[in-house]
N, C-alpha and C positions, 0 to 999 in steps of 0.2 A: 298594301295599296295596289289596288287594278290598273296596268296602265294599258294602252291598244294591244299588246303582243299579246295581251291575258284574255283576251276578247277572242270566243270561237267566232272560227269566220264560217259563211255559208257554205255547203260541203260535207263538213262534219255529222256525222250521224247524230251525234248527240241532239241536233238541233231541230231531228225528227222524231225524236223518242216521246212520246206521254211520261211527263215527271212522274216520281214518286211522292206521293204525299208524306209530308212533315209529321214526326212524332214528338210528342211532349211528353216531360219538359224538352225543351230545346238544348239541345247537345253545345257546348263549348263550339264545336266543331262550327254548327248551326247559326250558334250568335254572331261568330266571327263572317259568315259568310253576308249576314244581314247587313252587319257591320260596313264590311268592304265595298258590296252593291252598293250604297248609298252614298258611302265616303268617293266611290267613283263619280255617282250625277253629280255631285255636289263641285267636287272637285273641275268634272268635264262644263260647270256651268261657269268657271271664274275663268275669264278671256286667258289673263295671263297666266294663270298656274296650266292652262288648258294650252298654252300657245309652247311655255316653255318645256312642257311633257310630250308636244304632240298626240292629247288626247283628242277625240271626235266629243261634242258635243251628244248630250244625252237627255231625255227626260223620263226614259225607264232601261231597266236592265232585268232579266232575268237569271235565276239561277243556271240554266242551261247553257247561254251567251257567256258564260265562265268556266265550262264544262262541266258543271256539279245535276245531272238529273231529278233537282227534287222541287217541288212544287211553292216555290218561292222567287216575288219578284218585289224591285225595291222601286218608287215613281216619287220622280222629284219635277212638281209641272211649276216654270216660274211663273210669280204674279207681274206684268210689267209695269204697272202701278205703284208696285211696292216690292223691290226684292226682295227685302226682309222677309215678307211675308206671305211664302208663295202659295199658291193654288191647292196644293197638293201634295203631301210630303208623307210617306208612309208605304213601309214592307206588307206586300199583302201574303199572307200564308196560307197555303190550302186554298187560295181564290175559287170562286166558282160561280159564274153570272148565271143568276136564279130569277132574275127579269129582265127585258128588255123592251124596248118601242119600236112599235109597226113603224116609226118615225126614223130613216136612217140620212148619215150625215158623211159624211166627207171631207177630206182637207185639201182646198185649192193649190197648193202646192205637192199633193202626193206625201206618203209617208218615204219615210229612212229608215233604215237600222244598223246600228252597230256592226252586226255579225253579215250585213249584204253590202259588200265592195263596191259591187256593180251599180250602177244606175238604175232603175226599172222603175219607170213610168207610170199613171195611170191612178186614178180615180180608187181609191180603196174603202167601196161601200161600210160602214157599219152600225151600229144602234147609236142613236141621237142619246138617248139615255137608257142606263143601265141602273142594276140594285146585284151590289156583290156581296155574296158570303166568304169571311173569311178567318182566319184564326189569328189573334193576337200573341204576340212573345210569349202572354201566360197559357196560348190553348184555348182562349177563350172566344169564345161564335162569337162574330161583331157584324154588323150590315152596316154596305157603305151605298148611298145614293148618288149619282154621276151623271150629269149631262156633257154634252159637247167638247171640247177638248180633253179635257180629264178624262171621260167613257171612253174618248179615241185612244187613249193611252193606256188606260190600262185593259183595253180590250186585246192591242198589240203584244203587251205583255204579256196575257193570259193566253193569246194564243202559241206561244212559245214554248209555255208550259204544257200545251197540247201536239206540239210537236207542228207547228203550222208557221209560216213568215209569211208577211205582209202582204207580197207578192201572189200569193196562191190566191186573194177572195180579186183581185184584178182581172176586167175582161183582156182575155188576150189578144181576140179580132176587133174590137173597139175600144182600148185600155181608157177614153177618157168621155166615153158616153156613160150616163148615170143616167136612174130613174127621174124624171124632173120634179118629181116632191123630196129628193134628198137633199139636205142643208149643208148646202156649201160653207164649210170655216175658213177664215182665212186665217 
């Protein structure tokens, strides 16, 4: 089980490297890690197991964000309507955003990460909707299509996987001017 100590913080190089891509089948090693990442949102989503762990709430992790270099991330987005039955729950492997929209979106409150301490501010432009390619536990090509909060999230996670955090797509002499056709979420 992952708790915050297990969490690379910003700093670390690992967290600028381009993962490696995943081989199949899936290594013991592999499953375990799929395992963990998920058993952590999961866990960082329940107030008290999260309050009496001192975990940071989460709605993706990356393989990197635990120091392991390989091209895997786990997104657990809740539904508020229905906890039971969230949004979003699912290890992407080998991720790779193969479409995207001229249509880009934003979160009124700025993202967060895990692995960044610090505060940093600021409008973080990205595609309104998305279409991922990615590899199932079996290896198998699967495509997922994504609008607005979901796309924000596993966009975050994919960039991770490319060695990029949140902060880098932020204007740094304007952090909270945006084009005016991008959709604000709240």
């Amino acid at each position: 089980m992952y708790l915050m100590k297990d969490i690379v913080r910003d700093g670390d190089p690992v967290l600028r490297q381009v993962s490696k891509k995943v081989t199949f089948p899936l290594s013991d090693e592999d499953k375990q890690l799929a395992h963990d990442m998920m058993e952590y949102l999961i866990n960082s989503q329940d107030e008290k197991f999260a309050e009496k762990h001192q975990l940071r709430a989460g709605v993706g992790l990356a393989a990197p964000q635990v120091g392991v270099s390989k091209m895997m991330a786990s997104v657990l987005v809740p539904n508020d309507d229905d906890p039971d039955d969230p949004l979003l729950k699912i290890t992407l492997i080998n991720p790779v955003i193969v479409r995207n929209s001229v249509q880009n979106a934003a979160l009124s409150e700025g993202e967060g990460c895990l692995s960044v301490d610090k505060d940093v501010t600021g409008f973080v432009p990205r595609s309104d909707r998305i279409t991922i390619k990615y590899d199932d536990f079996d290896g198998n090509s699967q495509t997922l299509r994504l609008r607005d909060y979901p796309a924000i999230v596993c966009q975050h996670e994919i960039d991770h996987l490319n060695g990029h955090l949140y902060y880098d797509k932020i204007n740094k002499k304007k952090p909270f001017n945006i084009d005016p056709s991008t959709v604000v979420i709240s």
